[in-house]
N, C-alpha and C positions, 0 to 999 in steps of 0.2 A: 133223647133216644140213644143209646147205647150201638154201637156198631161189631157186630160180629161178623170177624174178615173171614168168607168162605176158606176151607182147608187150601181148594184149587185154586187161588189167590196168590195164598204164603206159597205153595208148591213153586212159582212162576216166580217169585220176588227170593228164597232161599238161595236156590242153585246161583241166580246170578251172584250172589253175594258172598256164597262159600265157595265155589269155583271158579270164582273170576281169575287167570289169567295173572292176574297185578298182586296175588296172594305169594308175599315173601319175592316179590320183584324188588331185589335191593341196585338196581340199575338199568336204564334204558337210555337209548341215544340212537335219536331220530333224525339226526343229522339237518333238519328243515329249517337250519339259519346258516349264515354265513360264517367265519371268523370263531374265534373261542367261543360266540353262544351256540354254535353249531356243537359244540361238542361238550354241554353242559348236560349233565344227567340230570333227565326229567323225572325221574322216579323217585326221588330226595336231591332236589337242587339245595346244593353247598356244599355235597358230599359226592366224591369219587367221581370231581367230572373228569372227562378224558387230558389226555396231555400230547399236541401236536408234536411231532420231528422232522425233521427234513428240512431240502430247500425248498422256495414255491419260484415260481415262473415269474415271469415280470415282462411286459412289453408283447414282441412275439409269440414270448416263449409263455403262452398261458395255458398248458396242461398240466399245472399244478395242484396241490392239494386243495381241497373246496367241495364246495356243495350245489346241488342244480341251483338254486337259487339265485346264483352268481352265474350270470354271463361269460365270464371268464373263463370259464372251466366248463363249455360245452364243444369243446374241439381238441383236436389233437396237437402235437407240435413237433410232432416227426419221431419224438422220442414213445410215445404211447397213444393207441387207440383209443378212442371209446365210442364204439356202436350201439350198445346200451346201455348208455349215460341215464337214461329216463328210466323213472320208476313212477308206479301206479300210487305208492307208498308217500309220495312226497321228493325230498333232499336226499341225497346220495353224499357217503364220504368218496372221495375221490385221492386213490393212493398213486406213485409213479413210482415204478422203478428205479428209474434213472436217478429220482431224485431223493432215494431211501425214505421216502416220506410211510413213516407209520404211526399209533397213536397208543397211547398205554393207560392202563388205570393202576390204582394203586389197590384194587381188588386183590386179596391173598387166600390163601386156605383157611387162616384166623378170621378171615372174615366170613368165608360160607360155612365152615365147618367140614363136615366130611358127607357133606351130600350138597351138589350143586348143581347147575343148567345153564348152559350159554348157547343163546339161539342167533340167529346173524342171516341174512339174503347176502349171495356175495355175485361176484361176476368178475372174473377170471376173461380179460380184454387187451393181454399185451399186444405191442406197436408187433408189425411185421417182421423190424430188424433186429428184437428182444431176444438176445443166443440164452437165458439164465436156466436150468438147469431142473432150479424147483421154484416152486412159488410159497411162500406160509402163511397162510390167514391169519391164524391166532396161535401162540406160544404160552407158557409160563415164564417171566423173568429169566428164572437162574435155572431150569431144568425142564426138560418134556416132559411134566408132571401132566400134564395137561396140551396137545397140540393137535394142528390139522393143517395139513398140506401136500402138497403135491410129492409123488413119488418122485426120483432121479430119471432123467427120459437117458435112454445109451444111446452111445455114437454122435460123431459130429453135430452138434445141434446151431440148425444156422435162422430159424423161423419158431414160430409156435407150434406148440401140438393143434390138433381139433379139438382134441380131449386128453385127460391124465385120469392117473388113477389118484385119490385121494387118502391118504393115510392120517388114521386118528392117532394115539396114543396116550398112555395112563401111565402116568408115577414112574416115567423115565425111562422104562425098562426096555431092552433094544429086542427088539423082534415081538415087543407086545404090542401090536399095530391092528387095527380093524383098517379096513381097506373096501371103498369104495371105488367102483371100477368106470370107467369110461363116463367121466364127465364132462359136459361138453364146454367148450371155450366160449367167449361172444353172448353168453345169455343169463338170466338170474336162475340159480337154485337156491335153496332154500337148507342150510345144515343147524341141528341139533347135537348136543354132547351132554348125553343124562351121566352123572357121575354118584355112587351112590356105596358108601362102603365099601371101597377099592376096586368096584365095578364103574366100567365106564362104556353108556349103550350111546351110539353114533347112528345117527337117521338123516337120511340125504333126501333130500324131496319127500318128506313126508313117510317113508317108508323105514324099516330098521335094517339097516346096514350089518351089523352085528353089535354081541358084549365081549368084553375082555376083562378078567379077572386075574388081576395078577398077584393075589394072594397076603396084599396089606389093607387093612382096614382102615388107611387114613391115607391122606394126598397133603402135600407141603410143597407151598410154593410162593412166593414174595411178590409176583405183580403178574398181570396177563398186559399181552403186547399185541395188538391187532393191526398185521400188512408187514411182520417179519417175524423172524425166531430169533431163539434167546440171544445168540452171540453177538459182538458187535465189536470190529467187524465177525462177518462170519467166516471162517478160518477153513470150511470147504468148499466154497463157491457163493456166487449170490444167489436167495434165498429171498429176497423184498416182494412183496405182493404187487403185482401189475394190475388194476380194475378196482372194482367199486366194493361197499360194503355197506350196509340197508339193516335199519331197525334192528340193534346190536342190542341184546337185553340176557341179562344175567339175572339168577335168582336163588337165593339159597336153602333150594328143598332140590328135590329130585321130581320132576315134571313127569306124570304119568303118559302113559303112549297115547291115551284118548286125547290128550292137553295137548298133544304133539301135530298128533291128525287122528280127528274122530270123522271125516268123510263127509261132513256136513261143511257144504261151501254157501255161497252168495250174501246176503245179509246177514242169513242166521248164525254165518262161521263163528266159530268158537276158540277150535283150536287154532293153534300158531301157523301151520302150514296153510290152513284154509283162510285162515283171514287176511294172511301174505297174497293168496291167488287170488282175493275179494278186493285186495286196493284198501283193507283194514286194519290198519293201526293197532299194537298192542294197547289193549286199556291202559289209562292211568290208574294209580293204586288207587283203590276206595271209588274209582267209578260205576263198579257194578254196586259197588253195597248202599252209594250214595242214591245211586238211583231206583234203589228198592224201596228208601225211607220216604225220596219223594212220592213216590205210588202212592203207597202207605198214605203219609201228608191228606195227598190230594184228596183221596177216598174219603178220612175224616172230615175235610172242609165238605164235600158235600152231602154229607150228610144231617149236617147240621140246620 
């Protein structure tokens, strides 16, 4: 007997498979092991895993760089806080100030092309005695072709903010900045960076911040640096990421708003922001398509 798969079938088995998430995912890092396999890209392991820097801790001093999974790196050491070490996600990278710890890929503009997405949970947790200035999530190597970080706070700075305002920027250019206002310190948000033909759209918790078009159709840049900016040293002040950084995943297309946050949370999440607030893991690549053809499979065997 011959099996004809209802239309309402394929309908249910399609979308997961052409909209999965892991479509042109050319990097993710989930942080959920210790040591360099913490920071091996599961999205094509051999290629573009990340690359530690810094000092780490030793002894006392264990608020170093690391992942929950490590005991070591559930406490502070006087040089940095972490009150929300724990994620729902799994392992956390764990950056310090003090101890310029940040992590780099060898990801470039040749390698996305001129449409790309870098999605990241971060948390912004410096020690009480942290005077620094700004903070940078993420940079381009050799130019703010591509950045996001904290604005300059004025005036004697002898503590943290509660919150800062966060500033994106596109292809370098100084006053082309999207700016997200009053983020708070101590807890996870969730940032997005659609870049897309010299457009580049910035969504902070799920939401769109703003676009910036700055009038070139291409972005050129030699490596992305996550937990500082390009310089080194930095020749205006320090700039090193203080806090954590969660399900760091790049991809080279341009991520739709629905893909970003379509509003649909709990199991059924989809998008990147809801599946963050669900405790769900970006799919692995070919997970949804894989598990269409099981369906599929399965229905054949019993029919037989």
């Amino acid at each position: 007997m011959k099996l004809l798969i209802p239309i309402s079938l394929i309908s249910i088995v399609m979308p997961l498979a052409e909209g999965a998430l892991s479509t042109n995912l050319i990097a993710y890092y989930n942080f959920d092991e210790t040591g360099s396999a913490g920071l091996e890209n599961q999205a094509d392991p051999g290629t573009f895993d990340a690359t530690f820097s810094g000092s780490t801790g030793t002894g006392a001093n264990v608020s170093g760089p690391g992942f929950t999974g490590n005991a070591a790196f559930n406490g502070g050491d006087g040089l940095s806080n972490r009150p929300v070490l724990s994620s729902s996600l799994g392992g956390v990278l764990n950056l310090v100030d003090a101890r310029q710890n940040f992590i780099s890929t060898t990801i470039s503009s040749a390698t996305v092309g001129d449409e790309f997405t870098i999605s990241l949970w971060f948390a912004l947790t410096p020690g009480a005695t942290n005077t620094s200035n700004r903070y940078h999530l993420l940079e381009s190597g050799n130019n703010f072709t591509v950045s996001l970080g904290t604005n300059a706070l004025s005036g004697t700075i002898t503590a943290p903010s509660a919150n800062y305002n966060f500033l994106g920027y596109v292809n370098g250019v100084t006053n082309a900045s999207i700016t997200a206002n009053s983020v708070s310190t101590g807890s996870w948000h969730h940032a997005a960076m659609v870049y897309s033909f010299g457009s580049l759209t910035l969504y902070i918790d799920g939401s769109v911040i703003g676009t910036h078009t700055n009038g070139s159709a291409t972005a050129s840049f030699t490596n992305l640096l996550f937990g500082r900016e390009r310089n080194s040293p930095d020749p205006t002040g320090d700039r090193d990421w203080d806090g954590m950084i969660e399900e760091l995943a790049i991809w080279d297309r341009a991520l739709t708003a629905s893909e970003i946050n379509n509003g649909v949370g709990g199991v059924n999440a989809t998008s990147l922001y809801q599946r963050g607030l669900s405790g769900i893991a970006i799919p692995e690549p070919g997970a949804a398509l894989l598990g269409g053809f099981g369906l599929l499979a399965l229905m054949r065997r019993r029919v037989r």
